[in-house]
N, C-alpha and C positions, 0 to 999 in steps of 0.2 A: 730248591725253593719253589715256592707255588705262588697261585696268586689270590687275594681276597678279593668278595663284592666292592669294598672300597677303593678298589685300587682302578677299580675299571668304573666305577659310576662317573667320575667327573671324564672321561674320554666317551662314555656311553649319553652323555648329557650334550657333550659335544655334537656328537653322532647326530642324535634325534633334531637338534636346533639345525643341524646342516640339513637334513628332510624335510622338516618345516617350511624352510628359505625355498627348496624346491617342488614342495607340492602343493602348497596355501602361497608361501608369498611372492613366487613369481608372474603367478594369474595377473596382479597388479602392479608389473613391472610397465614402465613408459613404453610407448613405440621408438621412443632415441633410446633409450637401453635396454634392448630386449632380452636382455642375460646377466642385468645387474645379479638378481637374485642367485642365479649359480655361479654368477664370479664369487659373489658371500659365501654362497655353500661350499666351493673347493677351496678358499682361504681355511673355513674352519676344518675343512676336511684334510688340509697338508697339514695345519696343525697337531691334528688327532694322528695322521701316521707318524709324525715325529715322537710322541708320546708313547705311542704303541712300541716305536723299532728301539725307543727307549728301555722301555718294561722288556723288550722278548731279551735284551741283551741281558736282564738280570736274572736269566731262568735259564733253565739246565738244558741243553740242546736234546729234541726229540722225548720230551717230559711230557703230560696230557698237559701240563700247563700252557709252554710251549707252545702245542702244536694250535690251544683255543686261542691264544695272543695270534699268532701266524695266521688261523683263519680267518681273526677279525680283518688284519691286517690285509687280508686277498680281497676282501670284502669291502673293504675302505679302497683302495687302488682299485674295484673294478667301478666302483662312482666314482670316482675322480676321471676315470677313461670315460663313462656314461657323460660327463660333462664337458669332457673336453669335445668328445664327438659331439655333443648338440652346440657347441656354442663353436661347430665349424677347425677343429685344432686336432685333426684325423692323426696326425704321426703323434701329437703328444698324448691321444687317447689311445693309439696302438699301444705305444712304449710302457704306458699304466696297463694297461690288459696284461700284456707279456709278464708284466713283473709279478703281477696278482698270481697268473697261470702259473709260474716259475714256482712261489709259494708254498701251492697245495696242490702242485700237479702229482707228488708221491704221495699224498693221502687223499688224492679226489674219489676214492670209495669207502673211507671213513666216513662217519657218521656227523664228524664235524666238519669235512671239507667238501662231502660232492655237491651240496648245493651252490656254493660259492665256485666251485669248477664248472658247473653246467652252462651258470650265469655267465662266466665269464668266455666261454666257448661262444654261447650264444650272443654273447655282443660282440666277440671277434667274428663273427659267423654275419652280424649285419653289417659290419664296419667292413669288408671283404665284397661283399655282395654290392654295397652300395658305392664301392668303388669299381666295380664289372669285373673284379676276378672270383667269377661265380665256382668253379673248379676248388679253390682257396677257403671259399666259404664253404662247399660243399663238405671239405675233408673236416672243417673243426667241427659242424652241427652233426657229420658223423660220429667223432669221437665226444660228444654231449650226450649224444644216442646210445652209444657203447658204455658210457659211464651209470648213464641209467639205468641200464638192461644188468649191468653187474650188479647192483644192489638192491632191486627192485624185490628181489622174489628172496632177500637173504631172512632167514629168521631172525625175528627181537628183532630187527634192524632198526632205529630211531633216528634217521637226520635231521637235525638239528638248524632252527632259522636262526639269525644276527641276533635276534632278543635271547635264545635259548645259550648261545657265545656268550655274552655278557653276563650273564645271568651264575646262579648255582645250580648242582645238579637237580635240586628239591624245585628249583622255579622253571625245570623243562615245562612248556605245552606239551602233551601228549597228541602227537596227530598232528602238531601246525607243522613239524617239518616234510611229515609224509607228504602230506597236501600240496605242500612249498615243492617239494620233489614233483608232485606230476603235474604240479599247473608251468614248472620249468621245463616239463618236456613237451609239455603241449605246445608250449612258444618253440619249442627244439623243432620240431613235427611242422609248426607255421611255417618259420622260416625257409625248412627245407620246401614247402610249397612252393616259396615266391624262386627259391634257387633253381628249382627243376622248372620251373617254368620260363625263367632265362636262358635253361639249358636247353631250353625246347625238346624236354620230355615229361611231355605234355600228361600222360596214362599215369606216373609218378607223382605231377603236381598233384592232379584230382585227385587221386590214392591219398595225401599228405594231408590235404583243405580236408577232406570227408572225413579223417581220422581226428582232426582237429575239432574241428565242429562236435563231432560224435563225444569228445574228451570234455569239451566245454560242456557238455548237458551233464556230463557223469560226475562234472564236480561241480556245478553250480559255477562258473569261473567266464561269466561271459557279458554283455550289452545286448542287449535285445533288439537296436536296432543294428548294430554291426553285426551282429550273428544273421540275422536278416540275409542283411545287402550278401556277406558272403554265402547263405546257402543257396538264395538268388542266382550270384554271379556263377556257382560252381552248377548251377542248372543248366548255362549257357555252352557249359564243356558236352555236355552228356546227349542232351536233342541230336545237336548234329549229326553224332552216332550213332542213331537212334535207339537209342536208350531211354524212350521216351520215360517208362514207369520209374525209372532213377530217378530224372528230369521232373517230372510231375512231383514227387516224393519232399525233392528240394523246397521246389516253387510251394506249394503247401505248406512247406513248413517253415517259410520265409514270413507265409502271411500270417501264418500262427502265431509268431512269435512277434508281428509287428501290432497284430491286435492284443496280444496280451501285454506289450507294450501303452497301448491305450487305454485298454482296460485297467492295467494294474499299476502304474507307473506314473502315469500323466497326473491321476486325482492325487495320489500321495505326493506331489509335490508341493510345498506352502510357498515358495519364492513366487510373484506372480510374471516378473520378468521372466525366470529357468522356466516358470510352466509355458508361459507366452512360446518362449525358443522350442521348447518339446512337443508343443502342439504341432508348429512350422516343420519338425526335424521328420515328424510323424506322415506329413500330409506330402511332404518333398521325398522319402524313402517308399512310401506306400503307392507313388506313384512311378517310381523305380520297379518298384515291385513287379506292379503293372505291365510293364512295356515290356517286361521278362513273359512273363502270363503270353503275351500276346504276341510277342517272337516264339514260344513255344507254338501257340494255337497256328501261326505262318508255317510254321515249319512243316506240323503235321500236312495241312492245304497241300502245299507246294513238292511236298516227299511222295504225297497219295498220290499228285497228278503226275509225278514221273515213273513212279514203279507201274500205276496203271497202262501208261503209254510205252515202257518197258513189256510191260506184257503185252499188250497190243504189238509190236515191232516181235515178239514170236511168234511166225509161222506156223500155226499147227499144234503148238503148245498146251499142253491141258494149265501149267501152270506157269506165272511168270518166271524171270531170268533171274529175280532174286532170289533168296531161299527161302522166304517166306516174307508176308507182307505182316505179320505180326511183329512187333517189336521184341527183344530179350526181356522177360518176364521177373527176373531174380535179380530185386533190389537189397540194397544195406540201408534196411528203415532205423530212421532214430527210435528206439524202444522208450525213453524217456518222456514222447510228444503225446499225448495223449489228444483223440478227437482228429485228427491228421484226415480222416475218410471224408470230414464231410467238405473239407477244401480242396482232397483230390477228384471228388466223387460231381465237380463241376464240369468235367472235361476227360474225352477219355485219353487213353495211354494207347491207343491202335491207331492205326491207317485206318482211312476212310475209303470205304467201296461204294455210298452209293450219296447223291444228290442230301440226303435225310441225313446221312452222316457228317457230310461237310458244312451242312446250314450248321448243326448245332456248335461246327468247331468256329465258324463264325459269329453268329451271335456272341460266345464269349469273348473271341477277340476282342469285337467292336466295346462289348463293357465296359472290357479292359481300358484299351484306347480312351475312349470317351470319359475315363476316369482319370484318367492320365492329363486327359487335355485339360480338367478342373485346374488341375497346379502350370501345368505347360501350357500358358497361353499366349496368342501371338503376338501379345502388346509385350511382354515380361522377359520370354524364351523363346523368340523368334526360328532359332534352329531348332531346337528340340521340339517344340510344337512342328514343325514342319517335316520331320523324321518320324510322329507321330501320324499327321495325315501321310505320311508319305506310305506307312503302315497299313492306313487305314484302305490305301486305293490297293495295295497286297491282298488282303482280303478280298474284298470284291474279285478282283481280278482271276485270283485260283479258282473261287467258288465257281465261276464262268463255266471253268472246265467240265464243270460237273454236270450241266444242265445242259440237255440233250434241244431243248426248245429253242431255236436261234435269238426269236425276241423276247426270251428271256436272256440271252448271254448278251444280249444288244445293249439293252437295261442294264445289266450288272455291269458292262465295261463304261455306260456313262456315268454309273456312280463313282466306277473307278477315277474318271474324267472330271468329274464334280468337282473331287477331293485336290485334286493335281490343279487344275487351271484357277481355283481357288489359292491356291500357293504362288501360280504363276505374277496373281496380281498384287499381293501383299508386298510378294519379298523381290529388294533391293537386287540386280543383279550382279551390279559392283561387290557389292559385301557379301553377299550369299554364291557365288559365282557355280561353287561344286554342285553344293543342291538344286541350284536353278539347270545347271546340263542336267542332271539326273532328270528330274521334275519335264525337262523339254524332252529330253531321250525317251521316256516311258510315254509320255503323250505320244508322242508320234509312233510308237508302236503299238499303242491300245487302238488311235484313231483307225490304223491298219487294220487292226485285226476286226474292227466295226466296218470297215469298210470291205471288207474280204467276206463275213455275214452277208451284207447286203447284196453284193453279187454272187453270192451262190444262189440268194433269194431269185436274182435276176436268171440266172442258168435254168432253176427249175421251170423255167416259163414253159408254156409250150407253144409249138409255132402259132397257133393261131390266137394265143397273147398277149399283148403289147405292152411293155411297162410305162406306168403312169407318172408324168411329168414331177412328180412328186418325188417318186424314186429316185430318178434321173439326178436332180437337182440334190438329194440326198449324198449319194452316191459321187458327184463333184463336192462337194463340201465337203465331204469326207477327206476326199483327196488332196484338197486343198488346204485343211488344215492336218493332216502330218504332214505335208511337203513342208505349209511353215514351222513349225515345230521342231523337225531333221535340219533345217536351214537356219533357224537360229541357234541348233546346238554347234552348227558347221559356224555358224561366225562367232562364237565364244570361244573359239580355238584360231578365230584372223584368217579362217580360210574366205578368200574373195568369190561370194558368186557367179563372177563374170568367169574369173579364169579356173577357179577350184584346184588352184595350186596350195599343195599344206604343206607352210614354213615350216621351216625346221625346230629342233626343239622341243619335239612333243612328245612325252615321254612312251614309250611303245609299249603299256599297257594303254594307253588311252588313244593311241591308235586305231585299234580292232573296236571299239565303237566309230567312231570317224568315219576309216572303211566301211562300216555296215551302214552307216548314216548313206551315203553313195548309191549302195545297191539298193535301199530302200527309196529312197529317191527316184530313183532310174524305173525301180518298178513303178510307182505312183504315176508318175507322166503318164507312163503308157493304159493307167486305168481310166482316166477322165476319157467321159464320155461327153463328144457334141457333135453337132454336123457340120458345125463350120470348120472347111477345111484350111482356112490360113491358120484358128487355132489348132487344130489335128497339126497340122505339119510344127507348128511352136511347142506342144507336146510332145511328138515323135523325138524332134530335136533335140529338146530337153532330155530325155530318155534317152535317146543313146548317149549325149555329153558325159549324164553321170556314171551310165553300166563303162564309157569307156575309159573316167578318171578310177573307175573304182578297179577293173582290170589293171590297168598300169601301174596303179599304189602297190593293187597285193605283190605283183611281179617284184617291183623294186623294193619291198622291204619282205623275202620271204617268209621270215618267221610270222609277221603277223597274216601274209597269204595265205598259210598253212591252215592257218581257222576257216578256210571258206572254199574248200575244193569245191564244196556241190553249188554257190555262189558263181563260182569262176567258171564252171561250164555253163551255166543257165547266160550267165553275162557274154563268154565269147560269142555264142549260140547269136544271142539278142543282135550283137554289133556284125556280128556278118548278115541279119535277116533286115537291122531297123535301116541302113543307107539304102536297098533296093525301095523299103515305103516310102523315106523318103523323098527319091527321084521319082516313084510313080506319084506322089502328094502334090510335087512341085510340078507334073506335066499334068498332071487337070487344071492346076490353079492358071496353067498357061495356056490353056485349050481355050 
């Protein structure tokens, strides 16, 4: 026996009314029932399996009629698990997967079941993941993978979508199920993304996103600003590596796609509410965008000034220690993106070798930035505005390296300073507490290294030059503010200035700043320049206090000692040299 159009139109009317309930009418379900609408959709939906498991019982086992009632059937049970998982009922949405999979797992490379098997792999494959047995999830989005790969390249092959089930063979789409077939493995490809990346195999996620991305363009199958944020975010894997021309590649095509978003998307909206929200979604993603641009543009800075200074720490070297200060050249460009050069063509893909190089990678940073701060501003997004300047004193600070003129690096470390003590005064420290140590940590090492400027300036004197009260008085102020700075990072963590005993508790990454809070300290005292010797001997004192809590910490925790051997000799050194000034300090003051 077979089955006719009419026999399936009233469960097929069912069907579509259960979709409706969850793709239109749940939008306007109440905040007190936020799942009205799919409790209605899986009501009519146990209905319709009851009808179905009705009909397959009247048809001839393993018949093509059969096997279409069976795949409805897999298809109907894997919405029912789709529902039961969103509305939080994980074992009763496993137990509908399982049954669906059981269905058409011996014809999941028929033409009328692998779609319906891919689906249902693929929501066992989230339901798995989202419960943290990523291993579990791994193996069914493999076997999704497998099922595609077998019928993918079969000839005549026609898979077949839920409408082409219901339907006669005259009323197949040609093409909708192929389609249906590769936008179900482009979701198979996502999720294996976010799985490797649980698994922390990290080289495989990126492999998975890039492939994904790539699948979206070739079939039209995407959001222009979520394709965005992820070719963005998969920028953020690739820099590090320096992968820069990859990296760029992304970022470029992040922005293409969020201006053709503007361009193309915003005006053809007539709602003025949805256009209102897509303007916002526009201006809030684009300056996402940004911050990526501009972590990219830091990277480059901060990569240039260590492979540089790598090369420098070779001896005799015609070339640095790396193997090349060029980045890997051989990207996988989207071919679909059309115009991509003139948004890579802002900023280069190399290391920077010289002063002219690194301006230009700055200027774009700061654009960036400064476009960012439009949407993230300190009244609205106090943190994120602040991670922005906090960016912005990055910049500055690399560029520094670059420039061989001291007051020029003098300059660019106060802009750095600008940005920072401007955060200092805005943000709360109760509530911002991380960012404000950060924010005091980096002052007190900028002011350093302005202060370490200036007395080279003073070294080059020559004897019959005297430096001018001006200097002087620079050069204490300096000192005097990162001591504060290093001292208010030291009592955000309840160490007491008096004794510099650190309670317990504190986690030992965040230690080895603490400890360097110490030595930097220790060295500060001993830079302040005056002639009065009661404060000479209050500075001395000070100075050895902290080189000799900062010895004693690294001893008793050695792991974090271990970070500061060349520290720890310069500090013993100090404390066996500063008690003899001392007692010579303390017999003038007594003479």
């Amino acid at each position: 026996m077979g089955i006719t159009k009419e026999s399936l139109s009233d469960i097929r009317e069912d069907f579509e009314k259960a979709h409706k309930k969850i793709d239109e009418d749940s939008k306007n379900d109440p905040p007190t029932e936020p799942f009205r609408s799919h409790y209605a959709a899986r009501d009519i939906l146990q209905n319709v399996l009851r009808k179905l498991k009705n009909l397959r019982e009247s048809l001839d086992q393993g018949s093509d009629a059969e096997l279409t009632v069976r795949c409805i059937l897999a298809n109907v049970l894997k919405d029912v698990g789709r529902i039961s998982i969103f509305t939080e009922e994980l074992s009763n949405g496993e137990l509908a997967l399982k049954e669906a999979l059981e269905l058409v797992h011996e014809d999941k490379e028929s033409a009328s079941g692998v779609n319906a098997a891919i689906e249902v792999f693929n929501q066992l494959g989230i339901l798995y993941c989202n419960r943290g047995n990523f291993e579990d999830s791994k193996a069914v989005l493999d076997q999704a993978t497998e099922c595609y790969k077998s019928v993918r390249d079969k000839e005549e092959f026609e898979p077949l979508t839920i409408s082409d089930l219901f339907g006669t063979k005259d009323e197949i789409e040609k093409g909708k199920g192929m389609l249906l077939l590769e936008k179900n493995h482009t979701l198979t490809l996502y999720y294996l993304a976010q799985v490797y990346g649980y698994l922390e195999d990290l080289v495989k996620s990126a492999h998975f996103c890039h492939m994904t991305l790539k699948r979206q363009l070739d079939y039209n199958d995407y959001e222009h600003v979520d394709w965005a944020l992820n070719a963005a975010t998969l920028s953020q894997y690739y820099f590090p590596k320096n992968y820069l021309s990859q990296s760029r590649h992304l970022l470029a095509a992040a922005s293409y796609m969020l201006d053709r978003f503007e361009e193309e998307v915003i005006p053809k909206e007539t709602n003025p509410t949805a256009k209102t929200e897509k303007i916002e979604t526009h201006k809030h993603r684009s300056a996402d965008v940004a911050r990526c641009w501009a972590k990219y543009a830091i990277h480059i800075l901060a990569t240039s000034k260590e492979r540089l200074c790598e090369d420098d720490a070779e001896e005799g070297a015609e070339f640095p220690k790396s193997s090349t200060l060029s980045p890997v050249k051989e990207i996988d460009r989207f071919i679909g993106l059309q115009g991509l050069s003139v948004y890579e063509d802002q900023i280069t893909d190399e290391f920077c070798l010289t002063l002219e190089d690194a301006k230009l990678v700055l200027l774009n940073g700061l654009s960036w930035l400064n476009k960012a701060k439009e949407y993230y501003t300190k009244e609205t997004e106090a943190s994120q505005y602040a991670k922005i300047m906090q960016d912005i004193a990055s910049l500055y600070k690399h560029l520094a390296f670059f420039d061989d003129n001291d007051d020029n690096q003098c300059k660019l470390y106060k802009r750095c300073v600008d940005q920072l003590e401007e955060l200092d005064e805005v943000l709360n420290a109760t509530y911002y507490q991380t960012i404000c140590r950060e924010i005091w940590y980096e002052l007190g090492l900028t002011y350093s290294k302005m202060l370490d400027l200036k007395l080279s300036k003073l070294e080059a004197l020559t004897a019959n030059e005297r430096p001018s009260p001006h200097a002087l008085n620079k050069i204490n102020k300096l000192c005097e503010k990162s001591i504060a700075k290093f001292q208010k990072f030291l009592e955000s963590y309840k160490v007491p200035l008096d004794t510099l005993e650190i309670p317990e508790g504190i986690d030992e990454a965040e230690l080895q700043p603490v400890f360097f809070a110490f030595f930097h300290i220790g060295r500060l005292y001993y830079k302040v320049i005056t002639p009065d010797k009661k404060m000479q001997l209050a500075n001395v004192q000070n100075s050895f206090r902290y080189y000799h809590h900062f010895v004693k910490n690294c001893e008793q925790v050695e792991s974090v000692g271990a970070h500061f051997k060349a520290e720890m000799g310069v500090c013993k050194e100090m404390n066996a040299l500063l008690p003899l000034k001392i007692k010579k300090l303390k017999n003038e003051l007594n003479e």
